[in-house]
KELORO-991617 format. One record per residue (C-alpha): chain; residue in one letter; x, y, z. Coordinates in Angstrom, 3 decimals, decimal comma, always signed. Layout:
// residues N
+-----+------+----------+----------+----------+
: mol : type :       c1 :       c2 :       c3 :
+-----+------+----------+----------+----------+
:   A :    a :        X :        Y :        Z :
...
+-----+------+----------+----------+----------+
//
This chain:
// residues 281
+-----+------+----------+----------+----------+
: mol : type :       c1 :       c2 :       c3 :
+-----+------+----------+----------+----------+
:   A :    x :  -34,680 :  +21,719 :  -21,411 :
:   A :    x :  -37,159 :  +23,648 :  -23,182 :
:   A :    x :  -35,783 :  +22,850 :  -26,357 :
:   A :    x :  -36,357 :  +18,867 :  -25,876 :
:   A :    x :  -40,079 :  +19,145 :  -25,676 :
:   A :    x :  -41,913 :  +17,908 :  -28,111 :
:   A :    x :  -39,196 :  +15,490 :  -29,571 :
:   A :    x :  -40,227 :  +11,937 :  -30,985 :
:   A :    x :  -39,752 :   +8,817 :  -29,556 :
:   A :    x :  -36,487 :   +6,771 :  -29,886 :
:   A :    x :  -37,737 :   +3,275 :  -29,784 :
:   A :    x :  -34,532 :   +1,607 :  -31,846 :
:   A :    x :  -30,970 :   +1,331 :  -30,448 :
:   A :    x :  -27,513 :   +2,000 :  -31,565 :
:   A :    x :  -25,639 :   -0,650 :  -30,220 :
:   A :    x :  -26,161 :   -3,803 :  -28,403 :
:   A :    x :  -24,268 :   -6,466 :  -26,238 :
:   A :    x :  -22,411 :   -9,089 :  -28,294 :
:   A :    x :  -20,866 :  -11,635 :  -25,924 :
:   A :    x :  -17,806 :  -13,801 :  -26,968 :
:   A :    x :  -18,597 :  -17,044 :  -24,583 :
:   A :    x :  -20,021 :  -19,349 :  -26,973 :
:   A :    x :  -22,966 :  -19,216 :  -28,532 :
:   A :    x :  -25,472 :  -22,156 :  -28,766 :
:   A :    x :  -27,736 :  -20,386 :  -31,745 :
:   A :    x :  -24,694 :  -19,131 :  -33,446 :
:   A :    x :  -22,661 :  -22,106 :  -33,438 :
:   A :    x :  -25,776 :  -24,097 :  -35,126 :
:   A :    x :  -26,076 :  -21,896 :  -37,900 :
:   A :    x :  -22,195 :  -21,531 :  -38,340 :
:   A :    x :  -22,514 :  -25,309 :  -38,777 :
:   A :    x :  -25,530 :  -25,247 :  -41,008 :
:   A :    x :  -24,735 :  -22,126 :  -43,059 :
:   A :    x :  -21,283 :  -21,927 :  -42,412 :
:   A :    x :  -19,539 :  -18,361 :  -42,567 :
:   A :    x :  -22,589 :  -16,726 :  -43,595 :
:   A :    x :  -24,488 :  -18,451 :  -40,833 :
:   A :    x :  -22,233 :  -16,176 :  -37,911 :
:   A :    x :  -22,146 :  -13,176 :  -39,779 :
:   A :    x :  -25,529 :  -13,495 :  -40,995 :
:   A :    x :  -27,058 :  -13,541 :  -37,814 :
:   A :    x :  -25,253 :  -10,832 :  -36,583 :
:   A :    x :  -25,944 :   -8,673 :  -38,698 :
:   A :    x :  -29,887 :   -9,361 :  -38,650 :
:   A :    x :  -29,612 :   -8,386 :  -34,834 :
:   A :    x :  -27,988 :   -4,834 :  -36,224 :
:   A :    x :  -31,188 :   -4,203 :  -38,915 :
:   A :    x :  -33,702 :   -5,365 :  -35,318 :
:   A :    x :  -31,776 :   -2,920 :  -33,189 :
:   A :    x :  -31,534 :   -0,252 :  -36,209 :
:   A :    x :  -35,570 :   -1,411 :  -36,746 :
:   A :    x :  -37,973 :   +0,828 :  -35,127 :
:   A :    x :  -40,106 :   -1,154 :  -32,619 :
:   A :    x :  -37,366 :   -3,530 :  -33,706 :
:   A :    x :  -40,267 :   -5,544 :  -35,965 :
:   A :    x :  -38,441 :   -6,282 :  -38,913 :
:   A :    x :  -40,971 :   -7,109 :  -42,498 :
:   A :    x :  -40,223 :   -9,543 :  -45,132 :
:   A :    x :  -43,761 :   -9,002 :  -46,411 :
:   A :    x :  -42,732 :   -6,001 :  -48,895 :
:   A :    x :  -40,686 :   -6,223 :  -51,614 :
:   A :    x :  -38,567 :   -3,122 :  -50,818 :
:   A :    x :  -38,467 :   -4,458 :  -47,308 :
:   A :    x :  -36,764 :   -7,941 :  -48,399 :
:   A :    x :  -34,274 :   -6,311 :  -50,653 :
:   A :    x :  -33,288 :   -4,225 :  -47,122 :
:   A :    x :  -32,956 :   -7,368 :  -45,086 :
:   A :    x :  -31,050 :   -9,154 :  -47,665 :
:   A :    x :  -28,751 :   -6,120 :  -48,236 :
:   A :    x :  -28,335 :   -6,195 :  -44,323 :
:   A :    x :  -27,676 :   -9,542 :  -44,054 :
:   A :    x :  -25,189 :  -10,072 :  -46,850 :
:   A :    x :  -27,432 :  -12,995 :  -48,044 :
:   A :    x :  -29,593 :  -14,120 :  -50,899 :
:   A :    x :  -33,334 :  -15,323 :  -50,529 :
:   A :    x :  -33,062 :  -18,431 :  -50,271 :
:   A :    x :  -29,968 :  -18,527 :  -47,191 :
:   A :    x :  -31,863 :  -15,483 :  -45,543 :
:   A :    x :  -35,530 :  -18,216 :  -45,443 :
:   A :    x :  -33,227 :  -21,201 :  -44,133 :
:   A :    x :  -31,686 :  -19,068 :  -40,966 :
:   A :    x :  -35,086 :  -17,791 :  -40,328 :
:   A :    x :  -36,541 :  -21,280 :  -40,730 :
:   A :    x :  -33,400 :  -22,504 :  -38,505 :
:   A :    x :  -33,782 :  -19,461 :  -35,616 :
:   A :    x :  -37,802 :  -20,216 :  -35,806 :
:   A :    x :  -36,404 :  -24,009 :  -35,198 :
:   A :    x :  -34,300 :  -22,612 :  -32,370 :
:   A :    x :  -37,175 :  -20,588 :  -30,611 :
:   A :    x :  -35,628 :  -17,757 :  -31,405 :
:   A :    x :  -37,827 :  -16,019 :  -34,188 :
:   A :    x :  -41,681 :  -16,139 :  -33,531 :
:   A :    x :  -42,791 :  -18,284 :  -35,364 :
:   A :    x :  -46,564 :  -17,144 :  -35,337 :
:   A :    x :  -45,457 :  -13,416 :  -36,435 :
:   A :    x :  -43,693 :  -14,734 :  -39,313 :
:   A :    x :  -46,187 :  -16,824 :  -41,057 :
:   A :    x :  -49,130 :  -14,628 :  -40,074 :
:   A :    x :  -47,370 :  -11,630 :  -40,946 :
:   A :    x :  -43,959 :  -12,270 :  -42,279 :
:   A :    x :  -42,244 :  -10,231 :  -39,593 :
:   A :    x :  -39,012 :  -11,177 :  -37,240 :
:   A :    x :  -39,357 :  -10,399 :  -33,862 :
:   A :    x :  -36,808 :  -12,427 :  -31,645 :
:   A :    x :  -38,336 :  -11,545 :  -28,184 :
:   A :    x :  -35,271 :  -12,776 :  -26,006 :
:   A :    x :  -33,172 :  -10,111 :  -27,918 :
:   A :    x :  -35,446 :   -7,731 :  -27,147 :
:   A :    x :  -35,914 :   -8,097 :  -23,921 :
:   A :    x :  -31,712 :   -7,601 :  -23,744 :
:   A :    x :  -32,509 :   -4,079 :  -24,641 :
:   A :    x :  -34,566 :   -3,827 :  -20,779 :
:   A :    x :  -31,565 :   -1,655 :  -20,011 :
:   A :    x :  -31,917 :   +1,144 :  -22,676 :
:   A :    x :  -35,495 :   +1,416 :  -22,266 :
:   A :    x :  -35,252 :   +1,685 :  -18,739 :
:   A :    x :  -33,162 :   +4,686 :  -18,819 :
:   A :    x :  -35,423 :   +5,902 :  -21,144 :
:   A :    x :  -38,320 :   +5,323 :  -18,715 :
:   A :    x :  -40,332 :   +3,603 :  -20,866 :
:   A :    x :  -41,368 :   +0,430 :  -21,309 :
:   A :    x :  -39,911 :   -2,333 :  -24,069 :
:   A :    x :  -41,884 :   -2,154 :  -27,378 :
:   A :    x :  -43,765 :   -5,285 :  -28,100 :
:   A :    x :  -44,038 :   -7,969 :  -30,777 :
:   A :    x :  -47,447 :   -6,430 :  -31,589 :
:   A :    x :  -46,155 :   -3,503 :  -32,331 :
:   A :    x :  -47,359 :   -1,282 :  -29,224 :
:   A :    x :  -45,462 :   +1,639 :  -27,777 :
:   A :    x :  -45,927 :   +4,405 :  -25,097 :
:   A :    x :  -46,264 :   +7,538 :  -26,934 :
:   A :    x :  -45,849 :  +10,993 :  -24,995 :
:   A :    x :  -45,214 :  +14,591 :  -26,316 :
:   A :    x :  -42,675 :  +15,360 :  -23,697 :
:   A :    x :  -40,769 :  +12,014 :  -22,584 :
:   A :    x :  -38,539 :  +14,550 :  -20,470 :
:   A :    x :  -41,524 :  +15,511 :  -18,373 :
:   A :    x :  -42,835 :  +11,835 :  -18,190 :
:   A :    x :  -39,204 :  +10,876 :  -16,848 :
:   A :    x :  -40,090 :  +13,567 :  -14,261 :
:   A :    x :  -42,750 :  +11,592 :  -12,555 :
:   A :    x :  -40,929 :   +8,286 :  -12,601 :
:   A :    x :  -37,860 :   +9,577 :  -10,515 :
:   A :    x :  -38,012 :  +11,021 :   -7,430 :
:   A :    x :  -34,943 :  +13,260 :   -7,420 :
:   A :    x :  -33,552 :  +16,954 :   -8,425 :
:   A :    x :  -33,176 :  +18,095 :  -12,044 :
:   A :    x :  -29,993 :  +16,371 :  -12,256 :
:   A :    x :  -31,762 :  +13,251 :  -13,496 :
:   A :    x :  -33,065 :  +15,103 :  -16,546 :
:   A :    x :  -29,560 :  +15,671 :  -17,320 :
:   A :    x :  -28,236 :  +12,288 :  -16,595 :
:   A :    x :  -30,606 :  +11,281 :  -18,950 :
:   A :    x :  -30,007 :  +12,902 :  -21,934 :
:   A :    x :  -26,525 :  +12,302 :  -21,222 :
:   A :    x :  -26,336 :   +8,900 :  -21,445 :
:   A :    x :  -28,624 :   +8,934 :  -24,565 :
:   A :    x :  -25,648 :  +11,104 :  -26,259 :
:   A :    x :  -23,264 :   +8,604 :  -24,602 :
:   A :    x :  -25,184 :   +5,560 :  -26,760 :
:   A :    x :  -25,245 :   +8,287 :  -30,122 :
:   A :    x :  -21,180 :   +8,995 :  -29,514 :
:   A :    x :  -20,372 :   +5,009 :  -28,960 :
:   A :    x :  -21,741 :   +4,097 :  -32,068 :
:   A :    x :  -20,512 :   +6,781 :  -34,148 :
:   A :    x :  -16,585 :   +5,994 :  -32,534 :
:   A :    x :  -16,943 :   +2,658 :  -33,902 :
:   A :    x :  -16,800 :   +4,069 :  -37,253 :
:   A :    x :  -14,051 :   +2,296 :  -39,288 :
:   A :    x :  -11,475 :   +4,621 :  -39,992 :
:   A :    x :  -10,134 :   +4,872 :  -43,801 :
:   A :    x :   -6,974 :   +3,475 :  -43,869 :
:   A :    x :   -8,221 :   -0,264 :  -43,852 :
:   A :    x :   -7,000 :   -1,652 :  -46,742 :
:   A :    x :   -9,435 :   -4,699 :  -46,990 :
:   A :    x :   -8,267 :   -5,631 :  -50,748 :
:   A :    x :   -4,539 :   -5,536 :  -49,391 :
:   A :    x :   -5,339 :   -8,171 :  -46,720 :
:   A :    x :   -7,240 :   -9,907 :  -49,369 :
:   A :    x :   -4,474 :  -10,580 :  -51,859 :
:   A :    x :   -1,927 :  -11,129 :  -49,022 :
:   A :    x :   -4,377 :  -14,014 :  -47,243 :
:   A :    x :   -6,665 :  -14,892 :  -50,247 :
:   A :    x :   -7,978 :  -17,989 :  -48,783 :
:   A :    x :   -9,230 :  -15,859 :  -45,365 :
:   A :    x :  -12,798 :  -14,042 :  -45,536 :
:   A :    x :  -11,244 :  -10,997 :  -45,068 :
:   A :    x :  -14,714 :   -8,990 :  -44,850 :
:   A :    x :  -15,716 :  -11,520 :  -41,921 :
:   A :    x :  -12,480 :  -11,283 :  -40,088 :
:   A :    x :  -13,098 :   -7,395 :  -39,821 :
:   A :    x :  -17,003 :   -7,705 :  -39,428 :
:   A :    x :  -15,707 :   -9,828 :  -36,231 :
:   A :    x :  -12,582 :   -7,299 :  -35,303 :
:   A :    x :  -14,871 :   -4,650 :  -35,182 :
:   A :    x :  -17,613 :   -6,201 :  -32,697 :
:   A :    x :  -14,840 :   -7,079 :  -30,675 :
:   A :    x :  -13,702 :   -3,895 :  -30,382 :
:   A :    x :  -17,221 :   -2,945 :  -29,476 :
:   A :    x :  -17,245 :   -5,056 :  -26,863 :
:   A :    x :  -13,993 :   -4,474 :  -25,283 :
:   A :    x :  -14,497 :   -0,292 :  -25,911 :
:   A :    x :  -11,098 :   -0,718 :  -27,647 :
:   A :    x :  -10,278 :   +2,124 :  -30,827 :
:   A :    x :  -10,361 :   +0,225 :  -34,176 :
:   A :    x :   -6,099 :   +0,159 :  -35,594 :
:   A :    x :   -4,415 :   -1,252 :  -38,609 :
:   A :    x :   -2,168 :   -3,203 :  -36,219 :
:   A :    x :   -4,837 :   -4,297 :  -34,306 :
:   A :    x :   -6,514 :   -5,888 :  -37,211 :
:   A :    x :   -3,439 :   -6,977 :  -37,969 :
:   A :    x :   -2,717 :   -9,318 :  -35,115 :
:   A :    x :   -6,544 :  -10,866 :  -35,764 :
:   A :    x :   -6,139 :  -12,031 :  -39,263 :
:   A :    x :   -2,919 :  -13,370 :  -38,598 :
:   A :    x :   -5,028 :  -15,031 :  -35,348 :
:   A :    x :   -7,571 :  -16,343 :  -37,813 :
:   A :    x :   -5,066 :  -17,455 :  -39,922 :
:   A :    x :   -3,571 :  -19,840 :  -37,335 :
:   A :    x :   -6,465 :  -21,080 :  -36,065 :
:   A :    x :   -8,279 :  -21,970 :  -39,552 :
:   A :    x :  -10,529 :  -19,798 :  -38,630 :
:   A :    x :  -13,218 :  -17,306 :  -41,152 :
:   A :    x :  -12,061 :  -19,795 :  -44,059 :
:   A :    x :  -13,577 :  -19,507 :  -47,457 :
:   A :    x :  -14,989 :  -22,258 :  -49,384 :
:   A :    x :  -12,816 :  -24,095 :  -51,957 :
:   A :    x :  -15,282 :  -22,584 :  -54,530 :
:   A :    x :  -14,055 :  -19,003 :  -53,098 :
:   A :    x :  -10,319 :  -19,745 :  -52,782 :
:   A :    x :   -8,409 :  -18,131 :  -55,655 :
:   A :    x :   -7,296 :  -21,552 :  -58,007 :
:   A :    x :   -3,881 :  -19,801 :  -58,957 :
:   A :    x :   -2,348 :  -21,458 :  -56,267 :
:   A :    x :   -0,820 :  -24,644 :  -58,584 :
:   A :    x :   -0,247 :  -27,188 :  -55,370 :
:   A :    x :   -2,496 :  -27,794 :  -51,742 :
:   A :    x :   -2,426 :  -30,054 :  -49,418 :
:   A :    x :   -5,375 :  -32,590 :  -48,535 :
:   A :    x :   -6,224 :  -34,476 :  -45,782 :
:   A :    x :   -8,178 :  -37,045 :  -44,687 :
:   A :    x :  -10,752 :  -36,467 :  -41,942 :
:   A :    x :   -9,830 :  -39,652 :  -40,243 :
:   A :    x :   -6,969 :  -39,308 :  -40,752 :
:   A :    x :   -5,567 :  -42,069 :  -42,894 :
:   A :    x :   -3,493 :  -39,842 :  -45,624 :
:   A :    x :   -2,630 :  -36,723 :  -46,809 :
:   A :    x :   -2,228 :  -35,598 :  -50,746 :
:   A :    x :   -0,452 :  -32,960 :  -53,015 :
:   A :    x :   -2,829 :  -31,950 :  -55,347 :
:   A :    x :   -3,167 :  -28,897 :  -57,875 :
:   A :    x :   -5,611 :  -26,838 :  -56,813 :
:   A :    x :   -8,308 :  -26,772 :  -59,515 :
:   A :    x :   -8,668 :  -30,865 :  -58,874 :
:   A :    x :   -8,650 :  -30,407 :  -54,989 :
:   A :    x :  -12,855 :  -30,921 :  -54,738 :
:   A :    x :  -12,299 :  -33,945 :  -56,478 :
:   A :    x :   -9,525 :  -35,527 :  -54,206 :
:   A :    x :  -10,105 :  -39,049 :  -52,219 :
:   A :    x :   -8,627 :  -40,851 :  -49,565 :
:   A :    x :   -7,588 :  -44,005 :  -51,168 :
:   A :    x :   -8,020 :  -45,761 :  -47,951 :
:   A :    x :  -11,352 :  -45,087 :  -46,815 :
:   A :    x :  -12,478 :  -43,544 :  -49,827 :
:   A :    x :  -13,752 :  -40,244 :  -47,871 :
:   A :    x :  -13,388 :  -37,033 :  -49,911 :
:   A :    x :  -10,360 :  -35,074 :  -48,790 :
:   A :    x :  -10,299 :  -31,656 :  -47,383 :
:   A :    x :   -8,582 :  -28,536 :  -47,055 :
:   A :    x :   -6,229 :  -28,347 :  -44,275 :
:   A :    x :   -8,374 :  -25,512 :  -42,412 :
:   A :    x :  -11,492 :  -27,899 :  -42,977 :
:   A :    x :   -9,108 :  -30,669 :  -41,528 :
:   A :    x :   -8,507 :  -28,619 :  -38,244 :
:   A :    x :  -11,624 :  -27,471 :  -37,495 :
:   A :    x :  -13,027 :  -30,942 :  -37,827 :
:   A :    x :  -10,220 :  -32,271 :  -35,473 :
:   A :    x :  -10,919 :  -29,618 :  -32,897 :
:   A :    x :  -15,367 :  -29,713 :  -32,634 :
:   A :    x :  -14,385 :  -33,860 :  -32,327 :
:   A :    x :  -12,236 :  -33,135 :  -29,655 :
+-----+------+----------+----------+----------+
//
């Protein structure tokens, strides 16, 4: 063990528990923000986790250009979740404007877990940390037991090191393939998704795995892109009506200006059309 003293700190994490019951904050900003709104979100709890003290600034230029490279987003989307989590009671709201930094507290406090098998306590929206030269011999005076805790504890630190580095995506994904075979799916999201599940579940990442969840997204209209993203070289789609008075065959470069001639309620794609049907039901 001699060879640990002296080592810094770890105060961010390499992984962290994404659930698949639903979501009340996520489904809000799926409905606000759409896509970007899921996978934004997501992926701005991977930059707190990745964040030491997990305090993430907007106040620097270099540091917005990181969160928005994170995040996938431009300024402008990035400012409306933040405004919508702050909403929510998720972001601190007196961090941000005093400061401009994200702290979401209850995300945090998830990480209780890690920090308590690191025998330290959870870093704070302020910033504050327990600093020690030798955690190892710190851990020491928490437990009451035989070296074999000092072990155990290193052990499952390489165990949190080896699970993240497993979820690695391997390089036969062939995201452009899937892309031209389902061009109206958001093929990046789909796998973005795929892979957290796989996460979750502690399943290896496959081809034919990813397979079976586009083709899942497919049938349930799910990961959509906008009409603006769909490729127009399609010559025909199919409208419908959200209330279902008609449906309309209609080349696809006139489809965003399609109408229901009964109620005169602009038309949507069918994927729209189903997801509609299904949060009324």
């Amino acid at each position: 063990m001699a060879g640990d003293v002296g080592r810094p700190q770890k105060n961010t994490v390499d992984y962290f528990p994404h659930f698949v019951s639903e979501n009340k904050t996520v489904k809000i900003l799926e409905h606000k923000l759409g896509a970007k709104g899921y996978a934004g979100y997501y992926k701005l709890l991977e930059l707190i986790g990745d964040t030491e003290c997990h305090r993430v600034g907007f106040n620097k230029p270099i540091d917005q250009l990181y969160a928005l490279h994170r995040t996938d987003m431009i300024e402008d989307e990035f400012i409306d979740m933040i405004d919508l989590l702050i909403s929510l009671g998720k972001v601190d709201e007196e961090l941000w404007k005093s400061e401009k930094v994200i702290w979401i507290d209850d995300f945090v406090t998830s990480l209780s877990a890690v920090y308590h098998k690191r025998k330290r306590p959870l870093p704070t929206k302020d910033g504050a940390i327990s600093v020690t030269e030798n955690p190892i011999s710190v851990t020491e005076t928490l437990i009451s037991g035989t070296s074999n805790s000092q072990y155990s504890i290193v052990k499952e630190s390489k165990e949190e090191e080896s699970e993240a580095k497993d979820m690695t995506p391997p390089p036969q994904f062939d995201l452009e393939s899937y892309s031209k075979q389902y061009p109206t799916l958001d093929v990046e999201l789909s796998f973005e998704r795929y892979k957290l599940h796989c996460k979750e579940k502690h399943k290896p990442l496959s081809d034919k795995g990813f397979n079976l969840w586009v083709r899942g997204d497919m049938n349930s209209g799910w990961n959509q892109k906008t009409a603006s993203e769909v490729d127009k070289s399609n010559e025909f789609v199919t409208m419908y009506c959200l209330k279902g008075h008609d449906t309309k065959q209609v080349k696809q470069i006139k489809a965003d200006n399609t109408f229901c001639e009964t109620c005169k309620e602009q038309m949507v794609y069918e994927y729209e059309f189903r997801h509609y049907r299904g949060v009324s039901r």
